[in-house]
ZAMARGU-4260 file (C-alpha; in steps of 0.2 Angstrom, whole numbers, plus 5000, padded with zeros to 4 digits):
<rodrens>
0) 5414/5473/5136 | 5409/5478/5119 | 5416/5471/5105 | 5415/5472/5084 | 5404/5461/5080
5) 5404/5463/5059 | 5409/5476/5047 | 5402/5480/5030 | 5409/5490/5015 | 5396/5495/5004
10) 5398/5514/4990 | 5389/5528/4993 | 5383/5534/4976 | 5372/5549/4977 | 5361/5546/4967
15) 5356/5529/4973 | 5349/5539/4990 | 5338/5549/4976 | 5333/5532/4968 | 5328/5526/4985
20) 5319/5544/4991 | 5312/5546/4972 | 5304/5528/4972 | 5313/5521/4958 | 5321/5506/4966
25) 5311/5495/4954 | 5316/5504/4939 | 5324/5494/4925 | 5341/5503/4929 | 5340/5503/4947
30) 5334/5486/4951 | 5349/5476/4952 | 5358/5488/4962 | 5344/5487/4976 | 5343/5469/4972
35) 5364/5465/4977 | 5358/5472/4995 | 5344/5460/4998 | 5354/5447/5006 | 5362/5462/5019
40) 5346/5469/5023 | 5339/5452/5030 | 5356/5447/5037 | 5355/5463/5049 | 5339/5460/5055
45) 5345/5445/5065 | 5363/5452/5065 | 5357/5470/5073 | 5371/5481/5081 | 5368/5492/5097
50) 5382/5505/5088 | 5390/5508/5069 | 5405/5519/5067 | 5405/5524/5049 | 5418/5527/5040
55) 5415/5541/5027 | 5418/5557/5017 | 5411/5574/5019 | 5408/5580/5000 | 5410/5599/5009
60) 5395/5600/5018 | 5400/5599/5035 | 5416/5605/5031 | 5420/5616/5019 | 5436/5616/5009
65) 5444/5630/5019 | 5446/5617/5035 | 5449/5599/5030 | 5452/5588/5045 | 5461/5571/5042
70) 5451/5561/5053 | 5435/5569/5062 | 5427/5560/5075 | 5408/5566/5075 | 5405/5568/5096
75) 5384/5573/5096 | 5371/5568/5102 | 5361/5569/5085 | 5367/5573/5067 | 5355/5581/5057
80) 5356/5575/5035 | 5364/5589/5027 | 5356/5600/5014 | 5369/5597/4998 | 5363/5609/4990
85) 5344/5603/4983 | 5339/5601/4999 | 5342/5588/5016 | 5336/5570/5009 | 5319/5564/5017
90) 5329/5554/5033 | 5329/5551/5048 | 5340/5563/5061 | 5355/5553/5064 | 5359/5549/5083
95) 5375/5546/5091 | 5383/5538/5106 | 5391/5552/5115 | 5400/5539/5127 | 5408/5527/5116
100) 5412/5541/5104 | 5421/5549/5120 | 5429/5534/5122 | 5436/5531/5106 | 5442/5549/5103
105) 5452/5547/5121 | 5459/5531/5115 | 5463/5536/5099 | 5473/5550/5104 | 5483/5541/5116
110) 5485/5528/5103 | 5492/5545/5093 | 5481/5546/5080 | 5477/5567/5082 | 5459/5566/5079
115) 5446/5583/5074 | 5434/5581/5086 | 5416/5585/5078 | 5403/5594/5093 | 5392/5597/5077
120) 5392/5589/5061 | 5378/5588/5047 | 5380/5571/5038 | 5378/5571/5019 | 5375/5555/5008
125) 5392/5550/5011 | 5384/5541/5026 | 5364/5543/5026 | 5366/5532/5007 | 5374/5517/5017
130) 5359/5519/5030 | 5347/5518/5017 | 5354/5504/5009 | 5354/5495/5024 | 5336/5501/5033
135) 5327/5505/5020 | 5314/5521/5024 | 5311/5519/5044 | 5304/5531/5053 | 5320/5531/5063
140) 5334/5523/5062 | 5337/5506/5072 | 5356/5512/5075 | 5366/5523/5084 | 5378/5530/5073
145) 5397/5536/5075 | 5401/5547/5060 | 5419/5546/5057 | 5424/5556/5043 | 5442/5554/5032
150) 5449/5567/5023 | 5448/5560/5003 | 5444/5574/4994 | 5460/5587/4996 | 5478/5580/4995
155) 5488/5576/5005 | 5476/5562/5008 | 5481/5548/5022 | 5489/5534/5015 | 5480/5516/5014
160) 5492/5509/5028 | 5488/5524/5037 | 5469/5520/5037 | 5473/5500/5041 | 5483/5509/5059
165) 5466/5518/5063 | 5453/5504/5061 | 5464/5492/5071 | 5467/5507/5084 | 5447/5505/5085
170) 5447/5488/5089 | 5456/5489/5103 | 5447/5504/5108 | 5429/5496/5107 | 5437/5480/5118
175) 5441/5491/5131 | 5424/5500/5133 | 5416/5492/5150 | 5399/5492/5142 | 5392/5478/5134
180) 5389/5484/5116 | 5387/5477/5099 | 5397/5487/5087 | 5399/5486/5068 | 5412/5495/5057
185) 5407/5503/5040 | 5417/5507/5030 | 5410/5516/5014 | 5413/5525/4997 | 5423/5521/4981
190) 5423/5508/4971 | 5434/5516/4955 | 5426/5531/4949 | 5432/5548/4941 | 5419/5563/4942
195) 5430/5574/4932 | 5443/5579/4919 | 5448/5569/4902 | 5444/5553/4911 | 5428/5557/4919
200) 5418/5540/4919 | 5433/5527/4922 | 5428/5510/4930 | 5440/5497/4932 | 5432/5480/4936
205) 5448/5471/4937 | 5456/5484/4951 | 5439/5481/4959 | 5437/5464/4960 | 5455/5461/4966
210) 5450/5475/4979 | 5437/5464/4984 | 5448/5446/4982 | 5461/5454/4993 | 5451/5459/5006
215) 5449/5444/5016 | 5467/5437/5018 | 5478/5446/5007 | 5477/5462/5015 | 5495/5469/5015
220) 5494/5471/4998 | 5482/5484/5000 | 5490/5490/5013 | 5506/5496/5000 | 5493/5503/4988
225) 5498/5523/4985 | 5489/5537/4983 | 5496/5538/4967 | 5491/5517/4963 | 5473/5522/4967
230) 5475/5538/4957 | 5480/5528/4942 | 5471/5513/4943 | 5455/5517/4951 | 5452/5536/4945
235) 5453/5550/4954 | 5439/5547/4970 | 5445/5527/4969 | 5454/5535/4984 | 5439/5532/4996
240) 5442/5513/4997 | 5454/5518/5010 | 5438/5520/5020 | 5436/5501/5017 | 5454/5498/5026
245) 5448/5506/5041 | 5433/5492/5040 | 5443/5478/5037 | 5457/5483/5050 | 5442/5484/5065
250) 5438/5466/5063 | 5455/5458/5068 | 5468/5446/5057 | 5456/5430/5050 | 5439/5436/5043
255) 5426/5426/5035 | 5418/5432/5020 | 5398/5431/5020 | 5392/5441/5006 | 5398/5450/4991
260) 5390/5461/4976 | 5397/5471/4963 | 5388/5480/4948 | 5390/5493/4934 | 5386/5504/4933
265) 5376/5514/4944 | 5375/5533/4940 | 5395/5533/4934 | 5402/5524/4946 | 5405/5505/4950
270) 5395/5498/4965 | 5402/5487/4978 | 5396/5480/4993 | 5407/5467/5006 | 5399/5458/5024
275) 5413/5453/5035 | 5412/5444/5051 | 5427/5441/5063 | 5432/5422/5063 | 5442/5426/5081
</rodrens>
């Protein structure tokens, strides 16, 4: 049967997938970011999964703001890198896995989550940034890949336990797929940021780091964290690490921590990056 195998939790930050396409990995600002995924990008080599289902946000490419699913399940066969307006980055076409996406979208409805069901779906940098982060610049990329996309951008907004239901939902809907299939769980986005408004610029590392302290074992405190908590504490697209919930939720109860990173800044945003792997 397949089975998840690992999930990572990594931000998105746009302008880290125009560092990477731009060459400037190595530059004196951007080097330490590339330099806290080093230890992920040789882990996978050895660690490589046959399927990721990867949490993440639309930023209205895909999906403009006049239909704003919840939760979209991407069911293609290929999804092609949306152009967000200066143009599709340089990657790789992104290929699913119709079946297991089939799967889950049956599974999840009878599990009653009411799922939009995506039959085409550009992906923006919301999920190619985590690809690059992980793959570098391949030709194409090693994975096939199950974009699932959560509403974060226009309330009302799932809640964090919300999110914890879905990935857990997921679990039990990789363990019962007959075919024997390797699956990791990314979950993506955040950390604390605000783009906009008299607070434009906010990161907090405290809420971050205890984000990241938590999510091993203290879980059901994040779980209780509001809208309004994130909101407050995290600025106003600190929301997205509901995303990571999804993640953490997928790998089961007792997880064992095997990598960690956190940086600021990178663009205006704080960067956080998390490897977990089931202990059960």
């Amino acid at each position: 049967m397949a089975r998840v195998t690992a999930g990572i939790a990594t931000s998105h930050v746009p302008a880290i997938g125009a560092a990477i396409d731009l060459g400037k990995t190595q530059e004196e600002y951007w080097a330490p970011v590339f330099a806290g995924y080093e230890w992920a990008k040789e882990w996978i080599k050895g660690e490589m999964p046959d399927v990721v289902i990867l949490v993440y946000n639309d930023h209205a490419s895909a999906m403009m703001l006049d239909i704003v699913p919840t939760f979209a399940l991407g069911f293609a066969e290929e999804f092609e890198p949306a152009d967000e307006g200066w143009g599709a980055r340089p990657v790789p076409t992104v290929y699913g896995h119709t079946e297991l996406a089939a799967h889950l979208a049956e599974q999840l409805v009878i599990d009653e989550f009411d799922l939009t069901i995506m039959n085409h779906m550009d992906v923006d940098h919301g999920l190619t940034v985590p690809l690059s982060l992980l793959f570098g610049q391949p030709e194409q990329w090693p994975v096939r890949v199950i974009p699932l996309a959560i509403n974060v951008t226009q309330f009302p907004t799932p809640s964090a336990d919300r999110c914890w239901q879905l990935g857990a939902a997921i679990r039990d809907a990789v363990a019962a797929f007959p075919e024997d299939l390797k699956v990791q769980v990314w979950g993506t986005g955040g950390m604390s940021h605000q783009l906009q408004g008299p607070r434009a610029g906010l990161i907090n590392p405290e809420f971050d780091v205890s984000f990241l302290d938590k999510l091993t074992d203290q879980t059901d405190e994040l779980r209780k964290i509001t809208r309004l908590d994130f909101l407050r504490e995290a600025g106003s697209e600190g929301i997205e690490l509901i995303m990571w919930l999804v993640m953490r939720a997928a790998l089961g109860e007792k997880v064992e921590e095997l990598h960690r990173f956190y940086h600021v800044p990178a663009s205006n945003t704080a960067v956080g990056h998390i490897v977990l792997k089931p202990r059960d």
